[in-house]
DOVOVEX-69093 format. One line per 4 residues: number of its first residue (from 1); their letters; for each residue x, y, z of N, C-alpha, C, O. Coordinates in nm, 2 decimals, always signed. Example, Ala and Ser with C-alpha at 12.3 -4.5 7.8 and 13.67 -1.06 7.14 Angstrom:
BEGIN
1	AS	+1.32 -0.57 +0.78 +1.23 -0.45 +0.78 +1.32 -0.33 +0.78 +1.42 -0.33 +0.85; +1.28 -0.22 +0.71 +1.37 -0.11 +0.71 +1.29 +0.00 +0.79 +1.34 +0.11 +0.80
This chain:
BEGIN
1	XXXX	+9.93 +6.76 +9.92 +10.04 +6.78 +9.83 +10.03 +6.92 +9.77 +9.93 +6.99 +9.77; +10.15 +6.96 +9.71 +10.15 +7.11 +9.68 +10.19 +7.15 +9.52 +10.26 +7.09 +9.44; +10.10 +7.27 +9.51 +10.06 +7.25 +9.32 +10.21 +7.32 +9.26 +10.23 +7.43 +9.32; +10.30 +7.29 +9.19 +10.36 +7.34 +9.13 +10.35 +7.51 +9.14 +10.44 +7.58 +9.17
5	XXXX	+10.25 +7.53 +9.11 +10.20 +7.67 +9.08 +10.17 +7.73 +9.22 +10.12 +7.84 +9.18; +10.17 +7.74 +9.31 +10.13 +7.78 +9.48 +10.04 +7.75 +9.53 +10.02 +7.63 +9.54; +9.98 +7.84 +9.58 +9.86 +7.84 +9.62 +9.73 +7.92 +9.59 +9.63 +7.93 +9.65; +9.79 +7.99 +9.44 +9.70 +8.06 +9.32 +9.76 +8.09 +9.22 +9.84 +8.18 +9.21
9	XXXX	+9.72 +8.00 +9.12 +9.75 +8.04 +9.00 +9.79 +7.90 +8.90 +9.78 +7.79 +8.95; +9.83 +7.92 +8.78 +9.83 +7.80 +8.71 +9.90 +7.84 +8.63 +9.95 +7.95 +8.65; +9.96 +7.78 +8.47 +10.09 +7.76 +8.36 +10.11 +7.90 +8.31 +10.22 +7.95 +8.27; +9.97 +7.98 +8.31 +10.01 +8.14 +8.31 +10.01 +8.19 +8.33 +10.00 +8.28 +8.24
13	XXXX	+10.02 +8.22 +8.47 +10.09 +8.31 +8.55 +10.08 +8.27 +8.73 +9.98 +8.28 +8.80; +10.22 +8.22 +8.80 +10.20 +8.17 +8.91 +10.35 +8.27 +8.96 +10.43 +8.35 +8.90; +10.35 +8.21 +9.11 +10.48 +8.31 +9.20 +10.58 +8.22 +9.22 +10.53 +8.11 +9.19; +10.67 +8.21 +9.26 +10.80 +8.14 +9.30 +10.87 +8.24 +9.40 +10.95 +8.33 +9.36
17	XXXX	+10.83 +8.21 +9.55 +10.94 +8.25 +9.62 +11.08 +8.22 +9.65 +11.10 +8.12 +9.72; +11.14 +8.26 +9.61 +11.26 +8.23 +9.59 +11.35 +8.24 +9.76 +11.41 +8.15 +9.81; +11.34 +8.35 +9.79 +11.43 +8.36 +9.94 +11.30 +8.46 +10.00 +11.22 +8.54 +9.95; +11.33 +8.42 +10.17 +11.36 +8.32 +10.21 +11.25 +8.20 +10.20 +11.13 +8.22 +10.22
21	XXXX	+11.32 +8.06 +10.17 +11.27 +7.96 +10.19 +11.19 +7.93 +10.28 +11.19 +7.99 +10.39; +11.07 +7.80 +10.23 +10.98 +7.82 +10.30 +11.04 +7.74 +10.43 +11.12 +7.65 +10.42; +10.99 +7.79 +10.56 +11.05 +7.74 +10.71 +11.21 +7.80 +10.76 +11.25 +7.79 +10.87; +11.26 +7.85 +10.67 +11.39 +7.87 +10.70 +11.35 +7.95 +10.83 +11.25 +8.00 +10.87
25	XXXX	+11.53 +7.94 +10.90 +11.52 +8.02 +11.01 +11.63 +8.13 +10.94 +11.74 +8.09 +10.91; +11.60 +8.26 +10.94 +11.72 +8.40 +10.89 +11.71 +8.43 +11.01 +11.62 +8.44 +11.09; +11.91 +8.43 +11.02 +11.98 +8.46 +11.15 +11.99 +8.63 +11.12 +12.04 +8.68 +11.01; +11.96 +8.69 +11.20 +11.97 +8.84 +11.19 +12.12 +8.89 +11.29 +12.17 +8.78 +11.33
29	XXXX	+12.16 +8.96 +11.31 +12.27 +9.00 +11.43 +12.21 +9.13 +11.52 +12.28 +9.18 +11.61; +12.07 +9.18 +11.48 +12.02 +9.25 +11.63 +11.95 +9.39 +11.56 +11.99 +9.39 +11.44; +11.87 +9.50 +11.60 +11.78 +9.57 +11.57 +11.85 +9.61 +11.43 +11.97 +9.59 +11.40; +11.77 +9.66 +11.35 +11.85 +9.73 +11.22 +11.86 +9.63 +11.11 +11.88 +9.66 +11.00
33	XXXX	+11.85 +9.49 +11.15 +11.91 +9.39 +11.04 +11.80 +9.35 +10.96 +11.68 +9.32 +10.99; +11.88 +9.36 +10.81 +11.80 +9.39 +10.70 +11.76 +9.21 +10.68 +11.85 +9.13 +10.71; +11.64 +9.15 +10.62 +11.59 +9.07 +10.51 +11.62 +9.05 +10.38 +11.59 +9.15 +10.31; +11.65 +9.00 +10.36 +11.61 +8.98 +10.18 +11.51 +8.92 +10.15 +11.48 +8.85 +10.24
37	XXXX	+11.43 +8.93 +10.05 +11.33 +8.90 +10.02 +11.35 +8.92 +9.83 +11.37 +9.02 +9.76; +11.32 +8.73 +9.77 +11.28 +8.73 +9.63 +11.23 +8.70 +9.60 +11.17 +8.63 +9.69; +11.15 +8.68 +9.46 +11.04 +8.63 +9.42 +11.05 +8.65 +9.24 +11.11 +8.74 +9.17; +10.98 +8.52 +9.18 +10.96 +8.57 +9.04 +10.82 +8.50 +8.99 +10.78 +8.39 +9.00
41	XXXX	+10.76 +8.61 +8.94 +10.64 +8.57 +8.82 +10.67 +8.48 +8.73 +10.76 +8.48 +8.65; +10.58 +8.39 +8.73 +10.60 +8.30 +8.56 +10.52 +8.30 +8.54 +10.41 +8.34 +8.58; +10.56 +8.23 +8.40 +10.43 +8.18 +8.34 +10.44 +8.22 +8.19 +10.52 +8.30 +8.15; +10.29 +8.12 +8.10 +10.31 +8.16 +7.98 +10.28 +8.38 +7.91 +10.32 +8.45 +7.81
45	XXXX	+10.18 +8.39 +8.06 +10.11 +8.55 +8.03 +10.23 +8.61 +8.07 +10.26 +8.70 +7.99; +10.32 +8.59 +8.18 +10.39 +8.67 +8.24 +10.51 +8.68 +8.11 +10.56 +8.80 +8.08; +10.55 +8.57 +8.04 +10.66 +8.58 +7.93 +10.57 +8.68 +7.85 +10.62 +8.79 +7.82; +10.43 +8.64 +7.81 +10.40 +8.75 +7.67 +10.39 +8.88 +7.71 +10.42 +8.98 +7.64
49	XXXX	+10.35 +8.89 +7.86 +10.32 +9.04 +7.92 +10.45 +9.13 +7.89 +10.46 +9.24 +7.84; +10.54 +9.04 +7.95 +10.68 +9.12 +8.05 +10.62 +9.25 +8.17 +10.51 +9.30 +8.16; +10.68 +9.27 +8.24 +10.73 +9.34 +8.34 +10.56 +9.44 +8.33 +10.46 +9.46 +8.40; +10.61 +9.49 +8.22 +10.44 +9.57 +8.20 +10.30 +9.55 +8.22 +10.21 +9.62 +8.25
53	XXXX	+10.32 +9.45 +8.21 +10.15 +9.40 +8.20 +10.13 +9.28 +8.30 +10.04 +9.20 +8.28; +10.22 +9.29 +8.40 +10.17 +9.18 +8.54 +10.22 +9.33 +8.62 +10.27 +9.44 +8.57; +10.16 +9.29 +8.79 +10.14 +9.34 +8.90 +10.20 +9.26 +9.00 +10.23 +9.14 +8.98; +10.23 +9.33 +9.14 +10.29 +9.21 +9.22 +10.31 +9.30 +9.37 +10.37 +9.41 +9.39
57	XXXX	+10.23 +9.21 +9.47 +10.27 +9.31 +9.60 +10.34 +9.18 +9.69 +10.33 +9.06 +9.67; +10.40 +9.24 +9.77 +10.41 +9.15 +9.88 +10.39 +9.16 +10.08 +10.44 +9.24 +10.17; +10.31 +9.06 +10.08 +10.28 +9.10 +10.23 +10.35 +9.04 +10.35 +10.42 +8.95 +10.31; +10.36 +9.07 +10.47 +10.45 +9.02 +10.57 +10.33 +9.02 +10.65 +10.28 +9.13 +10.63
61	XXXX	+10.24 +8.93 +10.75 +10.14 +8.89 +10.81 +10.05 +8.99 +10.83 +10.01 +9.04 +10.93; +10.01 +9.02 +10.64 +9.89 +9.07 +10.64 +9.90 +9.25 +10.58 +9.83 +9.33 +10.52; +10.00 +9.26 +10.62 +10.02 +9.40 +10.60 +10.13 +9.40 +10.45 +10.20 +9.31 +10.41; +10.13 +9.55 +10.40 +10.18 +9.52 +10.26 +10.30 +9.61 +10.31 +10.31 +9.71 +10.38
65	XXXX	+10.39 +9.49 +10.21 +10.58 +9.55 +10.22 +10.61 +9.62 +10.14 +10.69 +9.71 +10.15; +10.55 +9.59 +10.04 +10.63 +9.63 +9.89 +10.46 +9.63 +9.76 +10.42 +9.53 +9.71; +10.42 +9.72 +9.76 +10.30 +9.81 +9.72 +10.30 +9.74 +9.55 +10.19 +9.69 +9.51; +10.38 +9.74 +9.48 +10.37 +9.75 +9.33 +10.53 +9.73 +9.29 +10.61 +9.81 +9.25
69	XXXX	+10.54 +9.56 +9.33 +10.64 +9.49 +9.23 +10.61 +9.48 +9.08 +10.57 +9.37 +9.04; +10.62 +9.62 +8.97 +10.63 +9.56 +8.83 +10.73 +9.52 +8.77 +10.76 +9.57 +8.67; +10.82 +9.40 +8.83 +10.90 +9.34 +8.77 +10.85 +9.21 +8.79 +10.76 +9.18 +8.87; +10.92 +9.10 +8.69 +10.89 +9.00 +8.70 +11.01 +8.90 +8.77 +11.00 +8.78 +8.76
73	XXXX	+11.10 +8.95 +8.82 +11.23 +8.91 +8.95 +11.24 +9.01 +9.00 +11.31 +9.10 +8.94; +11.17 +9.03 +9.12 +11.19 +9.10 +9.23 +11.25 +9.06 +9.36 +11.22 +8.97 +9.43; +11.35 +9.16 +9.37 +11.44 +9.13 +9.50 +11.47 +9.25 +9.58 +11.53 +9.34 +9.52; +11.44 +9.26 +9.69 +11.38 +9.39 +9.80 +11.45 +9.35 +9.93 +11.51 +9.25 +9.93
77	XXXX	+11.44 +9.41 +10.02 +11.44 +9.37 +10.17 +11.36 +9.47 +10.23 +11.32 +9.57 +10.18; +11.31 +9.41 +10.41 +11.30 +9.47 +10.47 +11.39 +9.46 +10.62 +11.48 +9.38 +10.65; +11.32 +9.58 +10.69 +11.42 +9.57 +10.84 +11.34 +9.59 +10.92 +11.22 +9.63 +10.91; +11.43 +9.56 +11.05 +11.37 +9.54 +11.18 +11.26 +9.44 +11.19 +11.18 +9.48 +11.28
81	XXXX	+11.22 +9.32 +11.14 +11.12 +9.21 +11.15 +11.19 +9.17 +11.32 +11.32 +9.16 +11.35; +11.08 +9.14 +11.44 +11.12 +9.08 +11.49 +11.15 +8.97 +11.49 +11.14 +8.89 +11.40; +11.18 +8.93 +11.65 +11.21 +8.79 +11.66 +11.09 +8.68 +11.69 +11.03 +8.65 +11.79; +11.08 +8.63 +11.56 +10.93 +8.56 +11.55 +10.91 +8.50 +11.42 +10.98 +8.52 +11.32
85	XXXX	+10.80 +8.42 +11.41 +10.72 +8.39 +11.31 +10.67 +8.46 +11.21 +10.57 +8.53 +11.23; +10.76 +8.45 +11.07 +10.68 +8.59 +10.98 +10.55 +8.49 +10.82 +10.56 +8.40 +10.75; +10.48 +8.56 +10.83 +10.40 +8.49 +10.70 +10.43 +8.57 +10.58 +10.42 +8.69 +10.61; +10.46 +8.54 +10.46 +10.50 +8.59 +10.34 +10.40 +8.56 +10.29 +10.34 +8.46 +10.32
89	XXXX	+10.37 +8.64 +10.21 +10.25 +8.64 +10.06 +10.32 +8.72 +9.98 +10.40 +8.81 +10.00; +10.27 +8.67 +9.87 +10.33 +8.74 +9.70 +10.17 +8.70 +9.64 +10.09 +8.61 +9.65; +10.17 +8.80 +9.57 +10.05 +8.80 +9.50 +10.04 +8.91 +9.35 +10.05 +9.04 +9.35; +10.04 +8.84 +9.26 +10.05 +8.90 +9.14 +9.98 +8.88 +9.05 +9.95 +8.76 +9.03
93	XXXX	+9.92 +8.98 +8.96 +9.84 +8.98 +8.85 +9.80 +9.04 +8.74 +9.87 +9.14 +8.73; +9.72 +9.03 +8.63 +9.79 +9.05 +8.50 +9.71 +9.17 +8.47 +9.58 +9.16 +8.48; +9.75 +9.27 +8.44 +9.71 +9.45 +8.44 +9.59 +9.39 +8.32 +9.60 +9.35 +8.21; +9.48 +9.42 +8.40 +9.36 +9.50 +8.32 +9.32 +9.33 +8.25 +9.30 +9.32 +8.12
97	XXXX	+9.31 +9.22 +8.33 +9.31 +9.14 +8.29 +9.27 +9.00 +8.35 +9.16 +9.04 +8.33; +9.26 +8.90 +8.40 +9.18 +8.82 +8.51 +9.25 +8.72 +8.53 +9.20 +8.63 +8.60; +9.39 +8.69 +8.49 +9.45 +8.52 +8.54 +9.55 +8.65 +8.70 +9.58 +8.76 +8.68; +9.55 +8.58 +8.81 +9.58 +8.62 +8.95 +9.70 +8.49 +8.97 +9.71 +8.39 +8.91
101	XXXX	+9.74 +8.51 +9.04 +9.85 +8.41 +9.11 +9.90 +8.48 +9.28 +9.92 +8.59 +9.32; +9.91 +8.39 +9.33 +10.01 +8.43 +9.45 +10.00 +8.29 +9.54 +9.93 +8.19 +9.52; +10.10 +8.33 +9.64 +10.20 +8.19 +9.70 +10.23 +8.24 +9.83 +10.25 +8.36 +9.86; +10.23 +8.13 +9.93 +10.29 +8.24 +10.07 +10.36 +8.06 +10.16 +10.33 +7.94 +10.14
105	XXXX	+10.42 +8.13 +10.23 +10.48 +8.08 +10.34 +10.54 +8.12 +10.49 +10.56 +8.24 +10.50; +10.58 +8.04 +10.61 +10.61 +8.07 +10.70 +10.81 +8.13 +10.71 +10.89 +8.08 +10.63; +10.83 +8.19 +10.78 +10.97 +8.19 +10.80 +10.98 +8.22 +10.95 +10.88 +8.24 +11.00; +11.11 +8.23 +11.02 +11.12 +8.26 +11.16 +11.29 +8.33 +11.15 +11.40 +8.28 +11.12
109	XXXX	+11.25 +8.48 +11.19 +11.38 +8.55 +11.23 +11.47 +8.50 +11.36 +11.40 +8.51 +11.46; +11.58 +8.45 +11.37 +11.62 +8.48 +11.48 +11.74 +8.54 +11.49 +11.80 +8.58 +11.38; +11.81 +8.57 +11.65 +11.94 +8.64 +11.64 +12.02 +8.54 +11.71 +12.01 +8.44 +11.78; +12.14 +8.64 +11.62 +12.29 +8.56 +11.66 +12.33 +8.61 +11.76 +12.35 +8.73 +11.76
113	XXXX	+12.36 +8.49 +11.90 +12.42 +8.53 +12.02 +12.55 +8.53 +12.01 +12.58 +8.43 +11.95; +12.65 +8.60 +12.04 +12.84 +8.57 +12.05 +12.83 +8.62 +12.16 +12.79 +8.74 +12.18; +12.87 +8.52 +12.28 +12.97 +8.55 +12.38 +13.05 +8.53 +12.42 +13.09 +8.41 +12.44; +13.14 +8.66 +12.47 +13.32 +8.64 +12.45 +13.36 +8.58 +12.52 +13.30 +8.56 +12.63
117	XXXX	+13.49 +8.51 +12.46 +13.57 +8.36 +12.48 +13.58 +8.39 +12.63 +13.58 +8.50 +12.69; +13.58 +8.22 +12.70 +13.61 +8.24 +12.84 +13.67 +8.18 +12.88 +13.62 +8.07 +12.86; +13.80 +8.16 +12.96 +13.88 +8.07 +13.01 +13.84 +7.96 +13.11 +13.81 +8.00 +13.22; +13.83 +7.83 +13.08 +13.74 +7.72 +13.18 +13.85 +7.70 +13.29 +13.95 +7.77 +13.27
121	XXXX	+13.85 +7.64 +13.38 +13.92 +7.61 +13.49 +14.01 +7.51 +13.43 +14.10 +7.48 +13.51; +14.02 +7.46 +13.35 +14.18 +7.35 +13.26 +14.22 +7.46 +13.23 +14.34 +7.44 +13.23; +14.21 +7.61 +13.18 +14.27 +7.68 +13.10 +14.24 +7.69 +12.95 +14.29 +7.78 +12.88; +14.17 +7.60 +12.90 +14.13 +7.66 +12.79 +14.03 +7.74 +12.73 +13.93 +7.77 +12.80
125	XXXX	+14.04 +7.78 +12.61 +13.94 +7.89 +12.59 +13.77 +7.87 +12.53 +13.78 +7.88 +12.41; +13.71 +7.86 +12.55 +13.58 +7.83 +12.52 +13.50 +7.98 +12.47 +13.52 +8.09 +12.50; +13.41 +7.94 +12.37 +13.33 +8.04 +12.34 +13.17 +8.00 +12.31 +13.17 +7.88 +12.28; +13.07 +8.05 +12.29 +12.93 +8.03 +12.29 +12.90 +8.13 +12.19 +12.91 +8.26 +12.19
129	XXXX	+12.83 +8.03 +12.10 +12.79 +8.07 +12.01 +12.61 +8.07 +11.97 +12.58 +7.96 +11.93; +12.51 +8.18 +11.97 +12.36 +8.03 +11.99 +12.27 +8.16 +11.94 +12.27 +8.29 +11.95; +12.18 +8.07 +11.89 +12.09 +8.14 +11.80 +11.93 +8.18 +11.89 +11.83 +8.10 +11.87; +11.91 +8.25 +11.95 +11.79 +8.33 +12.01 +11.67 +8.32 +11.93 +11.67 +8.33 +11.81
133	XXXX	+11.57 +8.30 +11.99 +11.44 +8.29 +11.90 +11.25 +8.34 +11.97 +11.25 +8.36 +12.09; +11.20 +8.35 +11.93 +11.10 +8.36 +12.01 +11.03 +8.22 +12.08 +11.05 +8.12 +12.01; +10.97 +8.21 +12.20 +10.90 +8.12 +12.24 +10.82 +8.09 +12.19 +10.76 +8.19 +12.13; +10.77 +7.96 +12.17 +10.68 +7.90 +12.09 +10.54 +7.81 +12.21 +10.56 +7.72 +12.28
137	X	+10.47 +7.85 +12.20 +10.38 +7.85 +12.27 +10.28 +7.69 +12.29 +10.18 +7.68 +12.37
């Protein structure tokens, strides 16, 4: 079962990923296509701190996206994630001070296929529409 608070942290000071949800699949439309990515701090330290006195990075499988979220609703993107399984971490903590929090989950990019309408042999028009993904092993 899963703690309110993530998978670090407790009533003062924990993470809430907000987008993208955990498992979602983000349909992209092909190289260049941007993410969104949100997140917010709580908690009772995070209300007395504000923005100043918590810390916050966020990682995409392992490696850091976003260095020093000092806000407490942060909303960022990145680009070009391929087509795959991505791991999110958020991890945040209270400057000069010892309560830690952070939260992570899976997501999977994929792209949107369109291909143009095609006349079937009745004559009518058909089109294909389908979402591409990585192979799963």
């Amino acid at each position: 079962r899963r703690s309110p608070y993530g998978a670090l942290g407790g009533p003062e000071l924990y993470v809430e990923i907000v987008h993208p949800i955990r498992g979602a699949e983000v349909v992209c439309g092909g190289p260049g296509c941007k993410i969104e990515l949100e997140y917010r701090v709580r908690g009772t330290k995070a209300e007395k701190l504000g923005a100043g006195g918590v810390k916050s990075k966020i990682l995409i499988n392992g490696h850091v996206a976003l260095a020093d979220g000092g806000a407490l609703h942060v909303r960022t993107s990145v680009v070009d994630l391929p087509v795959s399984h991505h791991v999110l971490e958020v991890h945040a903590w209270e400057e000069g001070g010892s309560a830690q929090a952070g939260d992570g989950h899976s997501f999977r990019v994929v792209h949107l296929r369109v291909e143009k309408p095609k006349k079937t042999s009745s004559g009518d028009m058909t089109q294909t529409i389908s979402f591409g993904g990585a192979k799963r092993n």
